[in-house]
CHARMM internal coordinates of N, CA and C (Angstrom, degrees):
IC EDIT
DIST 1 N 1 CA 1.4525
DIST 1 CA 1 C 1.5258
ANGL 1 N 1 CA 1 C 111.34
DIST 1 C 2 N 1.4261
ANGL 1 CA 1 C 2 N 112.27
DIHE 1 N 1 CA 1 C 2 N -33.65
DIST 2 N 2 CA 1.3885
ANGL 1 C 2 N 2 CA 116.42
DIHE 1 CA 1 C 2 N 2 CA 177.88
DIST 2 CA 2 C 1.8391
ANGL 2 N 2 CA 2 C 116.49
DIHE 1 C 2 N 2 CA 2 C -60.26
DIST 2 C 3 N 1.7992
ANGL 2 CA 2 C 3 N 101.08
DIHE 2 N 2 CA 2 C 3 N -51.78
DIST 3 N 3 CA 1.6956
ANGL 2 C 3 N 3 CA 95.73
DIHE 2 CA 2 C 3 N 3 CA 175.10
DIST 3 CA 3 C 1.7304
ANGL 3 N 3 CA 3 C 108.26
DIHE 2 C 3 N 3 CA 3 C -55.96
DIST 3 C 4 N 1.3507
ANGL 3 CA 3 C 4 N 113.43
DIHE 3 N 3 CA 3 C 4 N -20.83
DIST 4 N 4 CA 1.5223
ANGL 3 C 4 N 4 CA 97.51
DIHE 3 CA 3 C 4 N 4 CA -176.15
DIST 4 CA 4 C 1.6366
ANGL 4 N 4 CA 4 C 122.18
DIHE 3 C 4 N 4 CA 4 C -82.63
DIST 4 C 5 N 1.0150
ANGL 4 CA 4 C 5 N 103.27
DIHE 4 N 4 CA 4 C 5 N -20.81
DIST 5 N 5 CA 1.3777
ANGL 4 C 5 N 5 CA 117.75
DIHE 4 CA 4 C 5 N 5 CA 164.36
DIST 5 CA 5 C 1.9095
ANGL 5 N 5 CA 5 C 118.52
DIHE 4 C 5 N 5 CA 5 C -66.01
DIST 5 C 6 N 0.9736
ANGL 5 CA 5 C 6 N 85.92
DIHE 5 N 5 CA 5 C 6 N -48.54
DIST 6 N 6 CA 1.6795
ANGL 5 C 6 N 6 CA 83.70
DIHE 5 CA 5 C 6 N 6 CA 179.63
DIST 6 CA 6 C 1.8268
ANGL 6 N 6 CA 6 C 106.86
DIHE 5 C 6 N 6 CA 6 C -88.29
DIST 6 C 7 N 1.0176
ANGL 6 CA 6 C 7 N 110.80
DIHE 6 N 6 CA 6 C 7 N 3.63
DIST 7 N 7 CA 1.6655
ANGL 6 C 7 N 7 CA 92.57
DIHE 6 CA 6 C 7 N 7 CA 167.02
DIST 7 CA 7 C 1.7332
ANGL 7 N 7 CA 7 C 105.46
DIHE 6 C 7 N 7 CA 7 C -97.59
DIST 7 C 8 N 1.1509
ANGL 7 CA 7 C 8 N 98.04
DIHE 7 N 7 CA 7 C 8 N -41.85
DIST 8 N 8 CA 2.0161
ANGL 7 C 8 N 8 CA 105.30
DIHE 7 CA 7 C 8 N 8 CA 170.41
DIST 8 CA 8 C 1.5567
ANGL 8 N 8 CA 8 C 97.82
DIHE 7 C 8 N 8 CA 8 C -40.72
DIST 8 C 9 N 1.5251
ANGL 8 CA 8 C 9 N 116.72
DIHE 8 N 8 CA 8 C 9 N -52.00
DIST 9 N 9 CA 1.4121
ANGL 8 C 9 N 9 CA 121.54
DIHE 8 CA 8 C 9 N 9 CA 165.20
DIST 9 CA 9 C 1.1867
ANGL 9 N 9 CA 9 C 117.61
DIHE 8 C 9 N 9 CA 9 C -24.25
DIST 9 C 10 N 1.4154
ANGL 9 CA 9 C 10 N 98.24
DIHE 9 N 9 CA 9 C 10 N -82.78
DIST 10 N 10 CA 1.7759
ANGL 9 C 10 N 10 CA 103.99
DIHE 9 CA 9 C 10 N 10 CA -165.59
DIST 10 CA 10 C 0.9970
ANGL 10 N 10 CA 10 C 114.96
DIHE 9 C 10 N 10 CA 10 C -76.52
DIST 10 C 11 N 1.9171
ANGL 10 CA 10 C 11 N 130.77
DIHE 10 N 10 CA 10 C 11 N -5.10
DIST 11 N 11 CA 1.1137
ANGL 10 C 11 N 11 CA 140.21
DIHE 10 CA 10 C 11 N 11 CA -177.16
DIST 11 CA 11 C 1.8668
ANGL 11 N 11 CA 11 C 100.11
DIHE 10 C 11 N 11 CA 11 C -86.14
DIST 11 C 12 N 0.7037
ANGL 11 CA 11 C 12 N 111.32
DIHE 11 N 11 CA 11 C 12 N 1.73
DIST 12 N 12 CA 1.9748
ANGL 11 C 12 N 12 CA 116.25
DIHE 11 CA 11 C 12 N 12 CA -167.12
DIST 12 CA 12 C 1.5117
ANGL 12 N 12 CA 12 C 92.68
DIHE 11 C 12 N 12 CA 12 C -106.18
DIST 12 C 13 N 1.5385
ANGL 12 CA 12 C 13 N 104.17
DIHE 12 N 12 CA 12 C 13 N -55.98
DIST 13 N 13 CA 1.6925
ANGL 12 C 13 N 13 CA 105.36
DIHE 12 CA 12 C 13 N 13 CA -170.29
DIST 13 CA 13 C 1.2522
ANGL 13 N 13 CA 13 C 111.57
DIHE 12 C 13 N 13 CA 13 C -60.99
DIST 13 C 14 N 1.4661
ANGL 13 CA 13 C 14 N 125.66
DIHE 13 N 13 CA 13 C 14 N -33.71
DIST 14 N 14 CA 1.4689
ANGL 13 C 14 N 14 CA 122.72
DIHE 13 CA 13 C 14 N 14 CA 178.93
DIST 14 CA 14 C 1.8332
ANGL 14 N 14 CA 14 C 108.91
DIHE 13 C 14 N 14 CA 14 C -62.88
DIST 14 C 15 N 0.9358
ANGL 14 CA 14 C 15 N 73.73
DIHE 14 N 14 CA 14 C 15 N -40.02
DIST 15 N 15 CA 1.8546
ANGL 14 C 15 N 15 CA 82.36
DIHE 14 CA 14 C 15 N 15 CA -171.01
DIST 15 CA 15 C 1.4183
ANGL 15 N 15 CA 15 C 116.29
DIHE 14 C 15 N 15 CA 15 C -74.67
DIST 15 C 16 N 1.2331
ANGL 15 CA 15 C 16 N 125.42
DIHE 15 N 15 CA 15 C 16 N -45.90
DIST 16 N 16 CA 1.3697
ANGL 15 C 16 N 16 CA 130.65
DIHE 15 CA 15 C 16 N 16 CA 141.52
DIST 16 CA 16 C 1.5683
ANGL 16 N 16 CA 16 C 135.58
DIHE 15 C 16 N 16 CA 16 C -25.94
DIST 16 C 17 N 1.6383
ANGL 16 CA 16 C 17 N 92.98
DIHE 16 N 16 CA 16 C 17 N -57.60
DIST 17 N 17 CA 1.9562
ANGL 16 C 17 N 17 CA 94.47
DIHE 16 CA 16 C 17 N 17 CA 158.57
DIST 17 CA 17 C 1.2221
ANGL 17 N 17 CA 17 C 112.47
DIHE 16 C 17 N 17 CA 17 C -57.11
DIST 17 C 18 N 1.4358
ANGL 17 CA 17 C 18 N 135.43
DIHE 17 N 17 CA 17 C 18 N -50.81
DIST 18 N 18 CA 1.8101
ANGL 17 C 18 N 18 CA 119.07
DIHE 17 CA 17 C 18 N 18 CA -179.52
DIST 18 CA 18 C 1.3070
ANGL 18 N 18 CA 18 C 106.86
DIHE 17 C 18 N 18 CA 18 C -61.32
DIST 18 C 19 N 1.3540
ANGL 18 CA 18 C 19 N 141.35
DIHE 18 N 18 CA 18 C 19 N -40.88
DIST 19 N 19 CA 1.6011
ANGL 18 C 19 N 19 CA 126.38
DIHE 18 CA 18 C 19 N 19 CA 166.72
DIST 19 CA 19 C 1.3823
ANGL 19 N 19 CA 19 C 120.80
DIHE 18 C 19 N 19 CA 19 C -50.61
DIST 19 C 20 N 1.5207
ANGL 19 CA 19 C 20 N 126.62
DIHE 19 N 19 CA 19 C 20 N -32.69
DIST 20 N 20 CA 1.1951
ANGL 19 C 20 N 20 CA 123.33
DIHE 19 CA 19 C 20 N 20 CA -176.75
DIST 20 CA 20 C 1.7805
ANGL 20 N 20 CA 20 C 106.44
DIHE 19 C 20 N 20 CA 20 C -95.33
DIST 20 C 21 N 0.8802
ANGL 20 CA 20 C 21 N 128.17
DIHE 20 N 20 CA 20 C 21 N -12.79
DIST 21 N 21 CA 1.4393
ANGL 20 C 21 N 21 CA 134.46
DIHE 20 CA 20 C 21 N 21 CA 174.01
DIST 21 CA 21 C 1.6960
ANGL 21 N 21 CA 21 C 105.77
DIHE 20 C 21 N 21 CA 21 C -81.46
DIST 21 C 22 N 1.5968
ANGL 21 CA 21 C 22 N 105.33
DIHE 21 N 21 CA 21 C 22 N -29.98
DIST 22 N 22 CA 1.9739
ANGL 21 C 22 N 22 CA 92.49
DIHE 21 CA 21 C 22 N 22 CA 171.91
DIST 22 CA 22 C 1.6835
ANGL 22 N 22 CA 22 C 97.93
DIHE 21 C 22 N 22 CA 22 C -71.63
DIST 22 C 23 N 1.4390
ANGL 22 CA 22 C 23 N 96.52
DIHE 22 N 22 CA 22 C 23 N -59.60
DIST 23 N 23 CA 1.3305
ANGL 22 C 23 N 23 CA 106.47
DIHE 22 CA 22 C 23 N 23 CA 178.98
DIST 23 CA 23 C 1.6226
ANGL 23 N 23 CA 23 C 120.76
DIHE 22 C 23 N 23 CA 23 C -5.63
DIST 23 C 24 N 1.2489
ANGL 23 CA 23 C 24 N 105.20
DIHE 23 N 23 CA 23 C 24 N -62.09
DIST 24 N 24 CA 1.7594
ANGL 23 C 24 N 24 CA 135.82
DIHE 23 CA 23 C 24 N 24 CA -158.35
DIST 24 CA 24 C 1.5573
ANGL 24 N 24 CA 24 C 96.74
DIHE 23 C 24 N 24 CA 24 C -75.13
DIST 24 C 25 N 1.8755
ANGL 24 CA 24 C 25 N 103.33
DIHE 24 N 24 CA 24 C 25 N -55.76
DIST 25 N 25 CA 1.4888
ANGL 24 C 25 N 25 CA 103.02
DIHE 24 CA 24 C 25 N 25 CA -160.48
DIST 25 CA 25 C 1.8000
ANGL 25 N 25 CA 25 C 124.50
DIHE 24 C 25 N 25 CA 25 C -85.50
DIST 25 C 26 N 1.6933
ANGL 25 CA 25 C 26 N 98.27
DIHE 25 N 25 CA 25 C 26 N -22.57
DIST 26 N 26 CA 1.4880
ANGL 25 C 26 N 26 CA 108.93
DIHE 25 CA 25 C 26 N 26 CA -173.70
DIST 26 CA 26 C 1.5263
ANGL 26 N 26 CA 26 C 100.61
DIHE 25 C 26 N 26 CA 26 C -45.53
DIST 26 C 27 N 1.6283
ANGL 26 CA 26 C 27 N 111.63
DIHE 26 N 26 CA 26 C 27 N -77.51
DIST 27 N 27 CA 1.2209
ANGL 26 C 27 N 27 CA 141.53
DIHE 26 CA 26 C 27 N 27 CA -174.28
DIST 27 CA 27 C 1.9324
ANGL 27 N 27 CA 27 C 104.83
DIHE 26 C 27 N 27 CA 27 C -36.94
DIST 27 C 28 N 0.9598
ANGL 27 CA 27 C 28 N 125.39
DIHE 27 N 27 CA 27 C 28 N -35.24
DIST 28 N 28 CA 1.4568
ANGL 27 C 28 N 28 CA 139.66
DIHE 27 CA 27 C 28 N 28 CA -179.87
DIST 28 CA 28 C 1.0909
ANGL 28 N 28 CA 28 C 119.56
DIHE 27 C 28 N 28 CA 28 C -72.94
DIST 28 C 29 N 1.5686
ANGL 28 CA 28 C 29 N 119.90
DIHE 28 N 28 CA 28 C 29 N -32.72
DIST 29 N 29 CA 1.3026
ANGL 28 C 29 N 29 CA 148.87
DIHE 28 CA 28 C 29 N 29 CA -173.57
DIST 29 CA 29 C 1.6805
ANGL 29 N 29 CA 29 C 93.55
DIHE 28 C 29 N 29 CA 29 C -88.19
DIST 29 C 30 N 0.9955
ANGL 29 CA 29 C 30 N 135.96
DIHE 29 N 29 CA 29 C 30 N -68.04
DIST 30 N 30 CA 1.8077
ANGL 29 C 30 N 30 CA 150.98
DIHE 29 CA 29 C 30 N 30 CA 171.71
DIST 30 CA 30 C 1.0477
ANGL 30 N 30 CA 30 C 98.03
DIHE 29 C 30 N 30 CA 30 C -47.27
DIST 30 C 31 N 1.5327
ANGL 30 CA 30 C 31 N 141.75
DIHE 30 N 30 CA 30 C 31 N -30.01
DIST 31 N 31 CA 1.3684
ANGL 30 C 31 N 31 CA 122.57
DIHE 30 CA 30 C 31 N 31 CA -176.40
DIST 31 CA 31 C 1.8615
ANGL 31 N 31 CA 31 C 117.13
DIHE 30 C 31 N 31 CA 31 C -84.39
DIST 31 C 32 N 1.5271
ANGL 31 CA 31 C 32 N 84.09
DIHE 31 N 31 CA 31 C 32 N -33.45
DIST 32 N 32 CA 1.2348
ANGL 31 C 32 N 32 CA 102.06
DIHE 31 CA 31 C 32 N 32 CA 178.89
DIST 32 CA 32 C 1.4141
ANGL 32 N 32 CA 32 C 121.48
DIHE 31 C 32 N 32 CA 32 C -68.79
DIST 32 C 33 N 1.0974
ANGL 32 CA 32 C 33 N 121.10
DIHE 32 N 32 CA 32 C 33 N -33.97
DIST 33 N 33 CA 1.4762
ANGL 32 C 33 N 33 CA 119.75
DIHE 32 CA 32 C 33 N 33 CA -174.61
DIST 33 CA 33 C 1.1363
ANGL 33 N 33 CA 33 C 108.45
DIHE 32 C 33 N 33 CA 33 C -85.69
DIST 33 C 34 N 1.5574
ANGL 33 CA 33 C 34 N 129.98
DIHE 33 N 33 CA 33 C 34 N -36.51
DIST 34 N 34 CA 1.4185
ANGL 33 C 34 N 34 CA 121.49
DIHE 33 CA 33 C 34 N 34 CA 153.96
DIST 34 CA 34 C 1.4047
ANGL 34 N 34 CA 34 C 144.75
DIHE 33 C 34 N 34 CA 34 C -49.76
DIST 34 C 35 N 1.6991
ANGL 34 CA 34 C 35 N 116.26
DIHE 34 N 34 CA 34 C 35 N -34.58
DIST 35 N 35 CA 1.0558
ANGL 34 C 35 N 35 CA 134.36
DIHE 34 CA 34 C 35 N 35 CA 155.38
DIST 35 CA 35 C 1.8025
ANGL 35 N 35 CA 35 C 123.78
DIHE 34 C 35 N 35 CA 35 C -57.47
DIST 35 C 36 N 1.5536
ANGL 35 CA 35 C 36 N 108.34
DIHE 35 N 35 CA 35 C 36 N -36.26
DIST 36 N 36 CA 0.9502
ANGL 35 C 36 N 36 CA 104.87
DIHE 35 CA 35 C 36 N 36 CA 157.09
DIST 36 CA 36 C 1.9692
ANGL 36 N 36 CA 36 C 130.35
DIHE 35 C 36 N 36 CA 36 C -77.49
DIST 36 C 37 N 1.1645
ANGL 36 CA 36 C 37 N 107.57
DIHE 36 N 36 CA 36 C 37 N -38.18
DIST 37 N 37 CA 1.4437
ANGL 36 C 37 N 37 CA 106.36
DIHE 36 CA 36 C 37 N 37 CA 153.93
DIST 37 CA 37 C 1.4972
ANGL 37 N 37 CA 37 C 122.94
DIHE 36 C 37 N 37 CA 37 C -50.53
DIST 37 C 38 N 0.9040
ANGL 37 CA 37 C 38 N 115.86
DIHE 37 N 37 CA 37 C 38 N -49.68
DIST 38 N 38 CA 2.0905
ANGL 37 C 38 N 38 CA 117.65
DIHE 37 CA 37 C 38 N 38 CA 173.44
DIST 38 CA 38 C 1.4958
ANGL 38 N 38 CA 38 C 104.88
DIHE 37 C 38 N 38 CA 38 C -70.45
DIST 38 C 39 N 1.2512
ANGL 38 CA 38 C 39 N 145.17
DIHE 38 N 38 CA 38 C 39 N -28.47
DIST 39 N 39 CA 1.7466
ANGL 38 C 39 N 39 CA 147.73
DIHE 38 CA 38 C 39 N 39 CA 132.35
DIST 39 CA 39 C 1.3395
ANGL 39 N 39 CA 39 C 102.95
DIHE 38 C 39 N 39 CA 39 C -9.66
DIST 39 C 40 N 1.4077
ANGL 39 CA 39 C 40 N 89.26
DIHE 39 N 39 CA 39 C 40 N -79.29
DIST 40 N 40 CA 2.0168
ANGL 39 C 40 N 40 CA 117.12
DIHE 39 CA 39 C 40 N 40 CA -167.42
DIST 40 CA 40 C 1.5581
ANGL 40 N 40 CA 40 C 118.66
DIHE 39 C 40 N 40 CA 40 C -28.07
DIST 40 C 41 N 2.0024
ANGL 40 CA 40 C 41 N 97.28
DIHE 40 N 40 CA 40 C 41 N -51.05
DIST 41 N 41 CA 1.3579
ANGL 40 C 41 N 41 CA 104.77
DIHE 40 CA 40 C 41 N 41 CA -154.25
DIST 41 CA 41 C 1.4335
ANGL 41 N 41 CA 41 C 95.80
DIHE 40 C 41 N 41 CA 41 C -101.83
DIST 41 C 42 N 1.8727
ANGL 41 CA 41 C 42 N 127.57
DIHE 41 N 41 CA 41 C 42 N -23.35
DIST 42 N 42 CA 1.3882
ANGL 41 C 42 N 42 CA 120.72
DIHE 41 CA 41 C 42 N 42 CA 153.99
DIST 42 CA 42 C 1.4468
ANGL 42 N 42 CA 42 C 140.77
DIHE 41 C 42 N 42 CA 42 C -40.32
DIST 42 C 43 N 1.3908
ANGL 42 CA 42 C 43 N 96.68
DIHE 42 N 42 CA 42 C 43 N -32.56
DIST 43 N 43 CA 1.5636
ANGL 42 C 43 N 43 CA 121.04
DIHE 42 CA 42 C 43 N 43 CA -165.51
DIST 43 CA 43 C 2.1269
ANGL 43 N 43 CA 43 C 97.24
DIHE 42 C 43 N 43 CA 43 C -85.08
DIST 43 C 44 N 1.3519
ANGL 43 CA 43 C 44 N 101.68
DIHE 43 N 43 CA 43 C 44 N -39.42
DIST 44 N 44 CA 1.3892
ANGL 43 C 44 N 44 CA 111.81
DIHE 43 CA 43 C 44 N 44 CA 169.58
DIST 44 CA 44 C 1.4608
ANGL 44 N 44 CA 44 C 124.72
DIHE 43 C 44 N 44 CA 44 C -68.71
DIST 44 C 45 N 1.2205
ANGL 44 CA 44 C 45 N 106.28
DIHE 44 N 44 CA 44 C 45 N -53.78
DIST 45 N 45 CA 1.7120
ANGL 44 C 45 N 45 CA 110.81
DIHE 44 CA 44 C 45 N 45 CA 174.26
DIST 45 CA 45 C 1.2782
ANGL 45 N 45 CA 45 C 116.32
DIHE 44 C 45 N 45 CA 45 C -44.92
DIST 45 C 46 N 2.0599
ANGL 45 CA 45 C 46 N 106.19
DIHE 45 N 45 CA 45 C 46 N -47.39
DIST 46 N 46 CA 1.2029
ANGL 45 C 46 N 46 CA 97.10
DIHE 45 CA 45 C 46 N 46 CA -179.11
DIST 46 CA 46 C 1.4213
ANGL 46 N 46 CA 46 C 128.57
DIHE 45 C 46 N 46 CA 46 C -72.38
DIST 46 C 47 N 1.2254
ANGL 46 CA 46 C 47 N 113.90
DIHE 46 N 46 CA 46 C 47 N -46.57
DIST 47 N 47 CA 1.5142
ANGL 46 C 47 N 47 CA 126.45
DIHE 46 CA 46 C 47 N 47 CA 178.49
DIST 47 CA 47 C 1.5827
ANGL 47 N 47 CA 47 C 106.54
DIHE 46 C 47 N 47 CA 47 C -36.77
DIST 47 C 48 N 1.6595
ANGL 47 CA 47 C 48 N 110.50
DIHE 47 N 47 CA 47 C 48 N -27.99
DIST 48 N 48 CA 1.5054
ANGL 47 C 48 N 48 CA 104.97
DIHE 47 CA 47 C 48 N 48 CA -164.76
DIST 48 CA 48 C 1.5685
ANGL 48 N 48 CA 48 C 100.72
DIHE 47 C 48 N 48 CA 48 C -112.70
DIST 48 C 49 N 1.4940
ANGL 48 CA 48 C 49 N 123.98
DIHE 48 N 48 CA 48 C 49 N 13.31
DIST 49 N 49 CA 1.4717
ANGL 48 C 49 N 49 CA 144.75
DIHE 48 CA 48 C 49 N 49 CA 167.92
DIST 49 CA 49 C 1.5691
ANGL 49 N 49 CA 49 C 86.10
DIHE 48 C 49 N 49 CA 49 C -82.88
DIST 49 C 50 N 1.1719
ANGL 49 CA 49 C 50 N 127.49
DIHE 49 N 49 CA 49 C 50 N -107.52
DIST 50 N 50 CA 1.1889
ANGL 49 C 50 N 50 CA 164.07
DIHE 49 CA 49 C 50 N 50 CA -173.78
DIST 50 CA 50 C 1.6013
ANGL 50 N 50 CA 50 C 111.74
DIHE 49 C 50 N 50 CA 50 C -0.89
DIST 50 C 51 N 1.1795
ANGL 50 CA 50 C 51 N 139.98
DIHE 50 N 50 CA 50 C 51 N 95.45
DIST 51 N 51 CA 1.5257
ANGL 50 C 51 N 51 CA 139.89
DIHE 50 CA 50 C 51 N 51 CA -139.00
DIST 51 CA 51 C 1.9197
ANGL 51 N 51 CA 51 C 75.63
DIHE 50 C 51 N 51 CA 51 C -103.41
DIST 51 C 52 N 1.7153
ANGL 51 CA 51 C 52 N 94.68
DIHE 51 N 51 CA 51 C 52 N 140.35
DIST 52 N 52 CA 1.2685
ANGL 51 C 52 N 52 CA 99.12
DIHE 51 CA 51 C 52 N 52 CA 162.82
DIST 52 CA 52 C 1.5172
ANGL 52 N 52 CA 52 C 111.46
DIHE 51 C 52 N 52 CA 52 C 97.02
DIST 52 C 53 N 1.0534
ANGL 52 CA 52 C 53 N 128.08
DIHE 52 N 52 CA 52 C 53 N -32.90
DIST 53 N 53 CA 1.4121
ANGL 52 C 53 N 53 CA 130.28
DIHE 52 CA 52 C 53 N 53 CA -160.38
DIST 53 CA 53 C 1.5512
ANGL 53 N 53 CA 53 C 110.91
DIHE 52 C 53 N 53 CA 53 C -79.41
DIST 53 C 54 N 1.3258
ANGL 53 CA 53 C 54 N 126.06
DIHE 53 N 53 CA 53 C 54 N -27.70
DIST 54 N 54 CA 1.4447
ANGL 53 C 54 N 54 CA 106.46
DIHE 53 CA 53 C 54 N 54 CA 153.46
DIST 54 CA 54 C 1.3273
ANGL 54 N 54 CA 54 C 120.61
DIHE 53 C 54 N 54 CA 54 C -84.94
DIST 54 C 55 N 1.2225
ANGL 54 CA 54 C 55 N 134.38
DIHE 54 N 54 CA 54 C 55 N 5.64
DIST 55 N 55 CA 1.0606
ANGL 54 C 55 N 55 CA 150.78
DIHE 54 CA 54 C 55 N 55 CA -124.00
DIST 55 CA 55 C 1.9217
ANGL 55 N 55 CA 55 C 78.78
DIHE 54 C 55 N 55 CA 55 C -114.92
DIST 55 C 56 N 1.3566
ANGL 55 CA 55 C 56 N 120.97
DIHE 55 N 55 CA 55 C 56 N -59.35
DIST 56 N 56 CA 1.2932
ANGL 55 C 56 N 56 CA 144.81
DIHE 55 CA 55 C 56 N 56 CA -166.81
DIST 56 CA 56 C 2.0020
ANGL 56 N 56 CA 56 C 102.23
DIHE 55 C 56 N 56 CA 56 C -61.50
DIST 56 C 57 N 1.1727
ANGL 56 CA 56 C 57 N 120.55
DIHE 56 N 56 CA 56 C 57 N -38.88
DIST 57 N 57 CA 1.6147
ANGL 56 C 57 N 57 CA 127.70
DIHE 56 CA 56 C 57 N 57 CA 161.22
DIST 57 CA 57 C 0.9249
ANGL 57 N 57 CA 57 C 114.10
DIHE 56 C 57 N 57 CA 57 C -34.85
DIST 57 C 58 N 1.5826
ANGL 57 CA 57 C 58 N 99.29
DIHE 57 N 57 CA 57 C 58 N -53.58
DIST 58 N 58 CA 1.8052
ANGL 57 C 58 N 58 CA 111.92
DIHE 57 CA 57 C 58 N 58 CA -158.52
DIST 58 CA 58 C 1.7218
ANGL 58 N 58 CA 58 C 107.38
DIHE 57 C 58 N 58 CA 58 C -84.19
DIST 58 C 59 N 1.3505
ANGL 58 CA 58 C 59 N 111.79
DIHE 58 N 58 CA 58 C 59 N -1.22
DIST 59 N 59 CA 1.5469
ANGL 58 C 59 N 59 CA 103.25
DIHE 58 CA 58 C 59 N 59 CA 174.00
DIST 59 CA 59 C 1.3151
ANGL 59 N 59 CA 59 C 119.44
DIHE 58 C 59 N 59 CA 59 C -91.71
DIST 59 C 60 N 1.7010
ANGL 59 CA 59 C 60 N 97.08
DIHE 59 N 59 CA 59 C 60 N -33.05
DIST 60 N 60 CA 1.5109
ANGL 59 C 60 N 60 CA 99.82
DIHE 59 CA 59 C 60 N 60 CA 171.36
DIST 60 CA 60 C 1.2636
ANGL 60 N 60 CA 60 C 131.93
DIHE 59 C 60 N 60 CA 60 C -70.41
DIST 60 C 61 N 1.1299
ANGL 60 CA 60 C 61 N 128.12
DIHE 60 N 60 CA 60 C 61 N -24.64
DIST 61 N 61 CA 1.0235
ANGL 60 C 61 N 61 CA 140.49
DIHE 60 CA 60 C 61 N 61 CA 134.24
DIST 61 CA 61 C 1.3248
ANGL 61 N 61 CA 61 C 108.33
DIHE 60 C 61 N 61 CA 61 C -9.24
DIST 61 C 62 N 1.2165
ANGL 61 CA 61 C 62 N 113.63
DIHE 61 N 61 CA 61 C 62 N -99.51
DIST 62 N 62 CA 1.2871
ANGL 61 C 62 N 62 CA 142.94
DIHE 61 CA 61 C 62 N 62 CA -173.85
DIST 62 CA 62 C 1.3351
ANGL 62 N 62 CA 62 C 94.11
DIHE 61 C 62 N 62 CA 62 C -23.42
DIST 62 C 63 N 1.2593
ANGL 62 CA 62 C 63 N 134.89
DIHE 62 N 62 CA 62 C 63 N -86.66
DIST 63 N 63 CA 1.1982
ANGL 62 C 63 N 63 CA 157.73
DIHE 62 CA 62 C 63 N 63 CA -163.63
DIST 63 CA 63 C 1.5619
ANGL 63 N 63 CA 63 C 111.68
DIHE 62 C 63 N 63 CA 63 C -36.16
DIST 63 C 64 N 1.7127
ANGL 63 CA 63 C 64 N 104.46
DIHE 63 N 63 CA 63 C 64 N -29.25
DIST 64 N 64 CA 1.6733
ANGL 63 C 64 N 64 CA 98.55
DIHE 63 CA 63 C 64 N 64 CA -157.98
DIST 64 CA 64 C 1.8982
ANGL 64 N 64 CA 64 C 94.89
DIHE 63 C 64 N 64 CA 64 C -86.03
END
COOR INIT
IC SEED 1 N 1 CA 1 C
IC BUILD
């Protein structure tokens, strides 16, 4: 009765780690893709804030 008890055991813990591994990773995955989207559109705003900055291409250019 005892081996049957401890395989229900180790049979729970296995199964348990894949619930806690979505658990862990979904949410990690959602943070990430948002954080990279708010990157995306920072990196854009500014470039298109920023007076002059293509402006700076076109000299070198020039120059070479």
């Amino acid at each position: 009765m005892k081996k049957l008890h401890f395989i229900v055991i180790i049979a729970s813990v296995f199964v348990l780690q894949a619930c806690v591994h979505k658990i862990v990773t979904v949410p990690a995955k959602v943070a990430y893709k948002t954080t990279k989207g708010v990157v995306k559109g920072t990196v854009a705003v500014g470039k298109a804030i920023i007076p002059g900055d293509s402006d700076d291409d076109d000299d070198k250019k020039d120059k070479k």
